[in-house]
C-alpha positions in Angstrom: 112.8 136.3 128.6 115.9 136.5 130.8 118.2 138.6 129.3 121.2 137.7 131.0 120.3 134.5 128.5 122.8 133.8 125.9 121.5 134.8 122.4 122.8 133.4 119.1 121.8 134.3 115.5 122.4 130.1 114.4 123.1 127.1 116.6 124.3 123.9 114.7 123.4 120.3 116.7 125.8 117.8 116.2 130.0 118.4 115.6 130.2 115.0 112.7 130.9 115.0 109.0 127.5 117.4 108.6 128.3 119.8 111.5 131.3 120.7 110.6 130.5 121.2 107.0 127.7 123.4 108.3 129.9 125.3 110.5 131.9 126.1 108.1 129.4 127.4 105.5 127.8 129.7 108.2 130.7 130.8 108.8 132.2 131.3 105.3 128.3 132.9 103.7 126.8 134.6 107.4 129.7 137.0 107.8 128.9 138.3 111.4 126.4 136.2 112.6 126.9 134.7 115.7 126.8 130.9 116.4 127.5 127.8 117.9 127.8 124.2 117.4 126.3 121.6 120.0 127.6 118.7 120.6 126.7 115.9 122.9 130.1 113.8 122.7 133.4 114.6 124.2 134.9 114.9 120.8 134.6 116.0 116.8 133.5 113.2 113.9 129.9 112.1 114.9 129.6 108.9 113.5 133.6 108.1 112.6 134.3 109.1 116.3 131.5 106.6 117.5 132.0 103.3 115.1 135.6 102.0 115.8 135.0 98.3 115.0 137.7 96.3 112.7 137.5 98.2 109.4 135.4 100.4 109.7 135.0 103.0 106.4 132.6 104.7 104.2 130.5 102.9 101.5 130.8 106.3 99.6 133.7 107.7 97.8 135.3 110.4 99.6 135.2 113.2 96.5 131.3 112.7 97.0 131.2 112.2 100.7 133.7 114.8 101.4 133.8 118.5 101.3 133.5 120.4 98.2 135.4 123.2 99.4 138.0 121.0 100.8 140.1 118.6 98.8 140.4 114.7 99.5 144.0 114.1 98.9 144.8 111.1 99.9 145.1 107.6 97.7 141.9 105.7 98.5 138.3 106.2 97.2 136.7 104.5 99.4 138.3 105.5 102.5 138.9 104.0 106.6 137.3 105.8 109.2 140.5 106.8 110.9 141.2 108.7 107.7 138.0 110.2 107.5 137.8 111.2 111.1 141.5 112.4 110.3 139.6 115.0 107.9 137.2 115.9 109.8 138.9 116.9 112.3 141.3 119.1 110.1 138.6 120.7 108.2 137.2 121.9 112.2 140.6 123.2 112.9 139.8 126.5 111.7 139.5 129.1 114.0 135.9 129.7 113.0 135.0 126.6 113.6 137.0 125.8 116.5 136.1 128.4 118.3 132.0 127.8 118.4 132.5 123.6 119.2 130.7 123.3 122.4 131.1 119.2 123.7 129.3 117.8 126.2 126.1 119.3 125.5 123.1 118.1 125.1 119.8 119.6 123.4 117.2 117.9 125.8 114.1 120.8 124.4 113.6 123.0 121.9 110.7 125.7 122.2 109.8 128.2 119.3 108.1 131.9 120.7 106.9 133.9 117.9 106.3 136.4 120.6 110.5 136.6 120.4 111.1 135.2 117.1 113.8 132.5 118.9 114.2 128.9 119.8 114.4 128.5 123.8 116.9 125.3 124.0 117.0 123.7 127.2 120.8 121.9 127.4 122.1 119.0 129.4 125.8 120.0 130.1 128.3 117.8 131.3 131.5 118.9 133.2 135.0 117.4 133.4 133.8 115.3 136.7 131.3 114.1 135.3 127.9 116.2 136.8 125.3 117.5 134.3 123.7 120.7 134.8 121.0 122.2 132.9 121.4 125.6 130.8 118.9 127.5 128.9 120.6 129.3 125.4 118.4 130.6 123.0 118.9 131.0 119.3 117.0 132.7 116.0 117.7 129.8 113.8 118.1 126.2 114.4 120.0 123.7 112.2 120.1 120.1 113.6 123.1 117.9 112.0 122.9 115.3 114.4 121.9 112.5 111.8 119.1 110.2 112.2 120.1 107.1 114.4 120.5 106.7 118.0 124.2 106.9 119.6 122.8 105.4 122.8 122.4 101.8 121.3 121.4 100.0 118.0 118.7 97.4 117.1 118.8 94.8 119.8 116.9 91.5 119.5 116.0 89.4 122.1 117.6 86.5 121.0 116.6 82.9 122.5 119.4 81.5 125.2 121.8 84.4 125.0 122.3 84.1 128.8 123.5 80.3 128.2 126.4 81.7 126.0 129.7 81.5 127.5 132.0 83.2 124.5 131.5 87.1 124.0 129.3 88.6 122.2 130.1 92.3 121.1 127.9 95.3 119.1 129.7 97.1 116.2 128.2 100.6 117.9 130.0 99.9 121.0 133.3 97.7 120.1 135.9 96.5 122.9 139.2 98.1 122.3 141.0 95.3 123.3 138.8 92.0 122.0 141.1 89.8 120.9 139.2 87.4 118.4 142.7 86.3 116.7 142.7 82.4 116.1 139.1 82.1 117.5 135.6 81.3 115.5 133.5 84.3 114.7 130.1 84.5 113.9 128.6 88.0 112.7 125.1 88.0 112.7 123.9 90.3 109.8 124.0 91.3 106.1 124.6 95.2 105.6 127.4 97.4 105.6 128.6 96.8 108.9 129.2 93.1 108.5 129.9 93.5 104.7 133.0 95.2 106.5 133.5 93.1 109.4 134.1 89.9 107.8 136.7 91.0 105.5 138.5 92.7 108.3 138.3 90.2 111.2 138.6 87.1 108.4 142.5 88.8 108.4 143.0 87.1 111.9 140.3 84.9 113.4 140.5 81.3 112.6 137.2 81.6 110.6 134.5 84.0 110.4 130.7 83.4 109.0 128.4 85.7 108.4 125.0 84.5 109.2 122.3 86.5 107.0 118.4 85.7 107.7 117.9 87.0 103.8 120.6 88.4 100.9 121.4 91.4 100.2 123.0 93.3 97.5 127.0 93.2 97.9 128.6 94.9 94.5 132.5 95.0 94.5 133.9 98.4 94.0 137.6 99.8 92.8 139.0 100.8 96.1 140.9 103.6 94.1 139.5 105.7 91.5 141.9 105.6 88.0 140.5 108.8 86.7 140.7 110.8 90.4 144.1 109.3 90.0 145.0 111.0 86.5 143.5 113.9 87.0 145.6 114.7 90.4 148.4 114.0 88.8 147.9 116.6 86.2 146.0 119.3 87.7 145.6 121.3 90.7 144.0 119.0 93.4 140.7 121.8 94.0 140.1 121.4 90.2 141.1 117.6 90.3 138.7 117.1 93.3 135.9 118.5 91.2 136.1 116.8 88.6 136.4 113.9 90.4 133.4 114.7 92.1 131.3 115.3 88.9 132.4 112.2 87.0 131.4 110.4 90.6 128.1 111.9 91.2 127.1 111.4 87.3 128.2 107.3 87.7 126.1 107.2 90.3 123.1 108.4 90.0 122.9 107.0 86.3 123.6 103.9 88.1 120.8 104.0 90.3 118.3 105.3 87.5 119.1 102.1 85.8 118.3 100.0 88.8 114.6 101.8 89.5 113.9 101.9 86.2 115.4 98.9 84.6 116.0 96.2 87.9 115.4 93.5 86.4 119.1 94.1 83.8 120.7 96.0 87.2 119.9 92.3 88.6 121.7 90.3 86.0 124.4 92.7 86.1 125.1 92.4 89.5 124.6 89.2 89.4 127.0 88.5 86.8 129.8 90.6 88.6 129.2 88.0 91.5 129.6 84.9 89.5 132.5 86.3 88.0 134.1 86.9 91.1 133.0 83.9 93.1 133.3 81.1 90.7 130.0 79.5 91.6 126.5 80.3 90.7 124.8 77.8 93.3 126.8 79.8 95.9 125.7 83.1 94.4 121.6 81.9 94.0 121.9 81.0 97.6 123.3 83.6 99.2 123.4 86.6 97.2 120.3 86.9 95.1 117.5 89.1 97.0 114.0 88.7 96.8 113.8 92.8 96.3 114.4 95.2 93.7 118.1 96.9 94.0 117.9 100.0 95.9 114.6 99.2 97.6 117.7 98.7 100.3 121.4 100.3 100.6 123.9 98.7 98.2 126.4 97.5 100.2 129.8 98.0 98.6 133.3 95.6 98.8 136.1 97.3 98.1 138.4 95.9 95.6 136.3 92.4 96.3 137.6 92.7 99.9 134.3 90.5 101.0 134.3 88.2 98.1 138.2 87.7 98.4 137.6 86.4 102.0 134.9 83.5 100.8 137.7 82.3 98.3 139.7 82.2 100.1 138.3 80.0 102.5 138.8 82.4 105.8 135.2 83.2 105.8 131.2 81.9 104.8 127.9 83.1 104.7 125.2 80.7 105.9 121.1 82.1 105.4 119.5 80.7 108.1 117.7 82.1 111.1 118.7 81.7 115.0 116.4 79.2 116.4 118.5 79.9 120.0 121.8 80.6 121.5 124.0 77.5 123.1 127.1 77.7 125.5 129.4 77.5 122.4 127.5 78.6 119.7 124.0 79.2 117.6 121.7 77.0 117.0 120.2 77.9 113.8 116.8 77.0 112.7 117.3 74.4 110.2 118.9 72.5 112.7 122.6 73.3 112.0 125.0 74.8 114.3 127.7 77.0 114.4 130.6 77.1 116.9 131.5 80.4 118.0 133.9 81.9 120.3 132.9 85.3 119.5 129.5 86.5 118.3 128.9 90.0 116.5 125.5 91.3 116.3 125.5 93.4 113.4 121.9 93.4 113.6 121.3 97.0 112.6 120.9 100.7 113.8 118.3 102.3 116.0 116.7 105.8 114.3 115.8 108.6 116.5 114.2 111.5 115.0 116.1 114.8 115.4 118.7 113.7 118.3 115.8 112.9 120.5 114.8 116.3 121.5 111.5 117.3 122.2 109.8 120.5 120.3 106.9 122.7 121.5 105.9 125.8 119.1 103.9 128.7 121.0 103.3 126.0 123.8 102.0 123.7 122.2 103.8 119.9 121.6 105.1 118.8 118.0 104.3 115.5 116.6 107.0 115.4 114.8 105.4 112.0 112.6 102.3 114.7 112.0 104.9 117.2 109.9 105.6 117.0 105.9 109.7 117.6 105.5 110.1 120.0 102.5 113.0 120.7 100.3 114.3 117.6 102.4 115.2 119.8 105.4 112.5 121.6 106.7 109.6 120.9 108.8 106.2 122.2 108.2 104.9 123.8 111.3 108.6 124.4 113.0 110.1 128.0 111.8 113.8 129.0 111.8 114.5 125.1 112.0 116.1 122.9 109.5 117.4 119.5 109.8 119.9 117.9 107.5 119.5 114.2 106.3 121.7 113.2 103.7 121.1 110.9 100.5 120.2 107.0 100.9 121.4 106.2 97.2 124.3 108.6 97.2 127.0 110.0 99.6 125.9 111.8 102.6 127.5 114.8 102.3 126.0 115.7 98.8 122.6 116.7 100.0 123.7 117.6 103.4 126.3 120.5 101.9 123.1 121.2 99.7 120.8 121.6 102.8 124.0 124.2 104.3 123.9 126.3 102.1 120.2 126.2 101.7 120.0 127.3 104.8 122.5 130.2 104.4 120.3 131.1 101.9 117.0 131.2 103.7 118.9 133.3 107.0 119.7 136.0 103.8 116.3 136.1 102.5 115.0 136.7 105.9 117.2 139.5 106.7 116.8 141.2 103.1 113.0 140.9 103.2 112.6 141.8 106.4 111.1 138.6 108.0 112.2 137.7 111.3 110.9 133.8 110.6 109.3 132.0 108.0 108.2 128.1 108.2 106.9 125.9 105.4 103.3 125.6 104.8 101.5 122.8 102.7 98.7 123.5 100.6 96.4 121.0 99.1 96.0 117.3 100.0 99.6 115.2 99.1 99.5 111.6 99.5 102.4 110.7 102.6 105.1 108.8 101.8 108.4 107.8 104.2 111.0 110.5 104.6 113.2 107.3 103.7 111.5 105.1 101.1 113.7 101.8 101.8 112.3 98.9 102.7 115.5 98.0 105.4 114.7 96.9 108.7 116.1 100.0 110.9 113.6 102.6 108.6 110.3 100.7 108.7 111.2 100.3 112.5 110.8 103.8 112.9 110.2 106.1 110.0 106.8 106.5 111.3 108.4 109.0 113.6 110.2 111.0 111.5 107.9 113.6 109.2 106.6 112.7 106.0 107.4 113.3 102.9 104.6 114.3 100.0 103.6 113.4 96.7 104.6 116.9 94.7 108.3 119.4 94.9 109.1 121.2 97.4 107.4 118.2 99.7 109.2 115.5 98.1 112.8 113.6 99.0 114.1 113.4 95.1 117.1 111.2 96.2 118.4 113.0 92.9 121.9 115.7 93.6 121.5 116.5 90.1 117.5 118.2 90.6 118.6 119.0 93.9 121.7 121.3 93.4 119.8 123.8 91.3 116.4 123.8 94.0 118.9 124.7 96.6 121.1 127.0 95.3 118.9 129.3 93.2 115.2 127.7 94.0 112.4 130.1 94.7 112.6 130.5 98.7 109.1 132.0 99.1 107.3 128.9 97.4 105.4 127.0 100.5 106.4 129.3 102.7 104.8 131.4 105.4 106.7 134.3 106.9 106.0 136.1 109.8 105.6 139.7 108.0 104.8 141.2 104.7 108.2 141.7 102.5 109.6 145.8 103.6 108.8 148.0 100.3 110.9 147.7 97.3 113.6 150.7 98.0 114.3 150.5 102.1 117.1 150.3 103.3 117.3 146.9 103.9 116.6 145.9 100.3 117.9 148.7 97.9 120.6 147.4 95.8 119.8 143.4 96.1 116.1 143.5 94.9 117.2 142.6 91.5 119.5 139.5 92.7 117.9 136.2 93.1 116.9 135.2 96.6 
């Protein structure tokens, strides 16, 4: 090994909501260990940097999908991406975070030595003028909080007679700054979160937008601020006012999503209900907003304060469930015959997964088939030591499981220096039957969870999709269980481990 290499204890891939978050807990738990955060982009905020279409906000609320250690403040639950990008970028503006942001750079391959007991990361690194050189760092532990879809471009397809159309046609992942759609037709092509909020929003301006949906999907409207958050700010201190906020929402929603596994059939006629109320008109609603699958075999999508439902009311915008038969010079053509004129189409038609940012991994020299690998505890790989990767919750916020997975990993980096280990990995034992690392049925994961590792059949190899198992697991959960470390424990009285032998790993 080189040694005029650069060494770090931890390097953290990705500078978005999870990044930072991570930053700050290695930072805040690993007093004096060195480390970095990675990031590809020119700036801080990951996904709320990237997404700047009309609307744009979270489908979570932000006492769940923010930081626990850092109070949301401001009015709105379900917040805009500028604000969240606002608090992101605040949270990063401590010095011990600010200082270890490193833009521009790439992670292009990772290779584990157990010879050295490090990651050798080969890095793509971009100057002010543009030209990429490569650079070689090297690192004991590696957390990847780059996310799960690909920045470079979404789902894409081919669509009959696109080249005939003569209006514009525009992806949510990559919006025009200046499109100007006001007073013109809109068509957005899709039915999840991104057009749930697009419509809405561009419905505001354009003459008239429909959203064309090849099936329906869940849409439940939502308070777009919390009463209780509200009360309890004004009466106590806003860290104690977040977390109780926090609880109440985490408790709501996970006993809401326990009733729709177990009980679909009343979540259904709930939901279902809440629609009709709203809309007026149950042909409408059996048409377009009854889906053939169970809720939460997909995302929810959420409307704020009715924001989606408000706009078919009032007449500025439609759904239509059809299919695109082909594109025409002023329109869609769709398969039951109809058109639709359009000025401007939006082709919300979904994201593009790539499994840990893209990167490939060798371990002793030998290539890692990363769709091979069982995930356990929901962050590490089996067969890939020192690395964990952080994927939040499908049925809740984000940033619950991914501040769980943080400190996790805090966790693990103590146990290794208490016990002596240099690196441990997990290690299954017995036959497990595979499941998806996601276990939706949407379009973007069966695309390409076959990628990603697995997940099993038993704990520590399963995705629980449940904070309220999880927080306990992570935070005081055996850290031997599965594992296999590199060394035998150091003796009960060394230096090393006198005086914290009879604290919990």
């Amino acid at each position: 090994m080189d040694s005029s290499t650069e060494h770090l204890d931890v390097v953290i891939v990705g500078a978005g909501l999870s990044g930072i978050g991570a930053a700050h807990r290695v930072a805040t738990e690993l007093p004096g260990k060195s480390f970095a955060v990675l990031e590809s982009r020119t700036a801080i905020g990951g996904t709320w940097d990237l997404f700047r279409y009309p609307g744009v906000r979270s489908d979570s609320d932000m006492f769940t999908l923010g930081y626990p250690f850092r109070p949301w403040t401001e009015a709105k639950a379900i917040a805009d991406g500028t604000s969240i990008l606002r608090y992101i970028r605040e949270t990063a503006e401590n010095p011990a975070i600010r200082e270890r942001l490193r833009f521009r750079t790439r992670v292009v391959s990772a290779a584990w030595t157990s010879e050295d007991a490090r990651w050798i990361l080969d890095l793509d690194v971009t100057d002010d003028d543009g030209a990429t050189e490569r650079r070689r760092l090297t690192c004991g532990f590696l957390y990847l909080c780059s996310g799960y879809y690909n920045y470079e471009h979404g789902h894409e397809p081919s669509f009959p007679g696109l080249d005939a159309y003569e209006g514009e046609i525009v992806r949510p992942q990559f919006w025009p700054e200046h499109l100007d759609y006001a007073g013109k037709r809109v068509v957005v092509i899709g039915s999840g979160a991104t057009a749930v909020t697009l419509v809405p929003s561009m419905a505001e301006e354009a003459a008239h937008v429909t959203m064309l949906q090849r099936s329906p999907t869940y849409i439940t409207a939502v308070p777009g601020r919390d009463r209780f958050s509200d009360a309890v700010r004004r009466h106590l201190p806003a860290g104690l006012a977040h977390h109780m906020a926090r609880a109440k929402n985490v408790l709501f929603t996970q006993a809401f999503y326990q009733l729709c596994r177990r009980r679909p059939e009343l979540a259904k006629k709930l939901m279902r209900a809440q629609t009709v109320r709203i809309l007026g008109d149950e042909k409408l609603v059996a048409e377009h907003f009854t889906p053939a699958y169970n809720p939460w075999d997909q995302r929810l999508c959420v409307a704020p304060s009715a924001d989606f439902f408000r706009a078919l009311t009032s007449g500025t915008a439609s759904v239509v469930t059809d299919t695109v038969e082909a594109f025409l010079p002023h329109g869609i053509r769709l398969a039951s015959g109809r058109e639709l004129e359009a000025d401007v189409v939006v082709a919300a038609t979904g994201l593009s997964m790539l499994p840990l940012g893209g990167a490939t991994f060798t371990v002793d020299g030998r290539p890692v088939e990363l769709g091979d690998a069982w995930v356990y505890r929901g962050l590490m790989v089996s067969g890939l030591p020192n690395l964990a990767l952080c994927v939040g919750y499908t049925n809740a916020s984000w940033t619950l499981r991914a501040d769980l997975s943080s400190r996790y990993v805090c966790r693990l980096i103590r146990y290794l220096d208490r016990h002596g280990h240099r690196y441990g990995s997990p290690a299954p034992s017995g036959r497990m039957t595979a499941r998806p690392i996601l276990d939706l049925t949407s379009g973007y994961v069966q695309r390409s969870v076959s990628d990603f590792p697995k997940q099993g059949d038993r704990q520590p190899w399963t995705m629980r999709q449940n904070y309220l198992l999880d927080a306990p697991a992570a935070l005081f959960g055996n850290l031997a269980k599965d594992m296999e470390f590199d060394m035998p424990p150091l003796p009960t009285g060394t230096p090393s481990t006198q005086g914290v032998q009879a604290m919990h790993a």
